[in-house]
C-alpha positions as CSV (number, residue, x, y, z in Angstrom):
1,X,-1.7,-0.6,16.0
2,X,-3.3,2.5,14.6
3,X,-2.7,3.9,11.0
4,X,-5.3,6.7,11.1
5,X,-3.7,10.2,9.7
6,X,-0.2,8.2,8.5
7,X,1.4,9.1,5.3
8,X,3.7,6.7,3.5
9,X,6.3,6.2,0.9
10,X,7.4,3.2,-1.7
11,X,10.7,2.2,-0.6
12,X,10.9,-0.8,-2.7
13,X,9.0,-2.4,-4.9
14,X,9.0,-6.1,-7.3
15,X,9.9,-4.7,-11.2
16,X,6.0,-5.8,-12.1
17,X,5.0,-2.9,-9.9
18,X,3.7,0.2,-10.6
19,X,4.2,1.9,-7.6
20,X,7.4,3.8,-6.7
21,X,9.3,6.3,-4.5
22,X,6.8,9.1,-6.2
23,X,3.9,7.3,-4.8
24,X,2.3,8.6,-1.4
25,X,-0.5,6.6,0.4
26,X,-2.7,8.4,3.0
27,X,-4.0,6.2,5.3
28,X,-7.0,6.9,7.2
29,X,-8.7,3.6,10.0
30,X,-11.7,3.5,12.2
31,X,-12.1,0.5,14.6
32,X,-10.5,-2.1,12.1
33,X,-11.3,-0.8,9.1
34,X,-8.3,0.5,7.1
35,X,-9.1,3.4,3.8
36,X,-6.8,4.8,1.5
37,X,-6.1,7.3,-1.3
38,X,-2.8,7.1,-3.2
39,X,-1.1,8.3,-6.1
40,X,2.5,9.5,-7.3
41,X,4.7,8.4,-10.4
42,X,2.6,5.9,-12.4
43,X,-0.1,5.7,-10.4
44,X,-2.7,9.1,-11.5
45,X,-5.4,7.5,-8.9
46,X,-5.7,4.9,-6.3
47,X,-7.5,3.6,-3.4
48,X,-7.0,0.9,-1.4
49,X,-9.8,-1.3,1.5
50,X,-8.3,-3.6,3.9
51,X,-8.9,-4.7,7.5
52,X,-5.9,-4.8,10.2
53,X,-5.8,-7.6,12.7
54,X,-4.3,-7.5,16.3
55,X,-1.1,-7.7,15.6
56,X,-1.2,-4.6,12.8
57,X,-1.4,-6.8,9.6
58,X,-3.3,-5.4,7.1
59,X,-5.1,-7.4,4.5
60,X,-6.6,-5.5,1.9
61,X,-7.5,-5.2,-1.8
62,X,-6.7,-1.8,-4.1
63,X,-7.4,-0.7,-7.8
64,X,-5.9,2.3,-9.5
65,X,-6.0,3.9,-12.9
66,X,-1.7,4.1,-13.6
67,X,-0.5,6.7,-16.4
68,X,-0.8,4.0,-19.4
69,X,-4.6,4.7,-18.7
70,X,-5.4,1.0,-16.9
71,X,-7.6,0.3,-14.8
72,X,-5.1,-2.1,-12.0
73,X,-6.3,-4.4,-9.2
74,X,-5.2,-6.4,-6.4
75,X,-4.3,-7.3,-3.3
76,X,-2.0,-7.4,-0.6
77,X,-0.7,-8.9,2.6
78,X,1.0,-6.0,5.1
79,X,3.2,-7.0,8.0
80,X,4.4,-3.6,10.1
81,X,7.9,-3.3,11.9
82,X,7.9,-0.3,14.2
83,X,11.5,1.6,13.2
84,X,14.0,2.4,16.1
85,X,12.3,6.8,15.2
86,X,9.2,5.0,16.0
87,X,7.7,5.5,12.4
88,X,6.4,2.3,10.6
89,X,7.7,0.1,7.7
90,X,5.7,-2.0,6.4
91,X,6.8,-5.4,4.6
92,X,4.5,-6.1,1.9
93,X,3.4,-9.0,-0.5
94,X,0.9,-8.5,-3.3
95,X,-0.6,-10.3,-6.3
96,X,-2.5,-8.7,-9.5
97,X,-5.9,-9.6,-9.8
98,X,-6.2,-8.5,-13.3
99,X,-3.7,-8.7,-16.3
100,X,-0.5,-11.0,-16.1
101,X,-1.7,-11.5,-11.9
102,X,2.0,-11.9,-11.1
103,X,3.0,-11.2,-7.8
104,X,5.5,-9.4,-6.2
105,X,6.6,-7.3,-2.5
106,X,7.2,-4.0,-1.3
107,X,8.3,-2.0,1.5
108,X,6.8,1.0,2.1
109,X,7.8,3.8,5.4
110,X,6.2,6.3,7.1
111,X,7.2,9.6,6.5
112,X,7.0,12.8,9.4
């Protein structure tokens, strides 16, 4: 599974979360190496670093500055389901690295 040039959008996310259905991630991979920017609602800036397996799991690590001015990071587990339109959900479960390092999941969607 590629995710070079795919946009997506928050579908769901865990209350402790500061991502929503404002936030776009643009997702960008060469060989196995996954890279993105993201931002949208709460979040003024992120990026996120991860590496996707065989199967299109992604496990990667993110920060970003949110709109209370903090600095956020942590990291996250991605498991892909390939919609009936073809686009791409992906089932998520994440954990802070800094602060009250709670965890929570997420689904986010491509979006055409």
């Amino acid at each position: 599974m590629n995710y070079h040039n795919r946009i997506f959008k928050v579908v769901t996310n865990s209350d402790n979360g500061d991502t929503s259905s404002e936030t776009t991630f643009q997702y960008q991979q060469e060989g196995n190496i996954l890279t993105s920017i993201y931002s949208g609602g709460s979040i003024v800036s992120g990026h996120l670093l991860g590496l996707v397996d065989e199967n299109g799991n992604v496990d990667m690590r993110y920060h970003h500055i949110n709109s209370d001015g903090e600095i956020m990071t942590g990291l996250c587990k991605s498991r892909p389901e390939i919609l009936e339109d073809g686009r791409i959900r992906l089932h998520e479960e994440w954990k802070w690295t800094n602060g009250d390092q709670s965890c929570g999941k997420s689904i986010i969607e491509e979006i055409v």
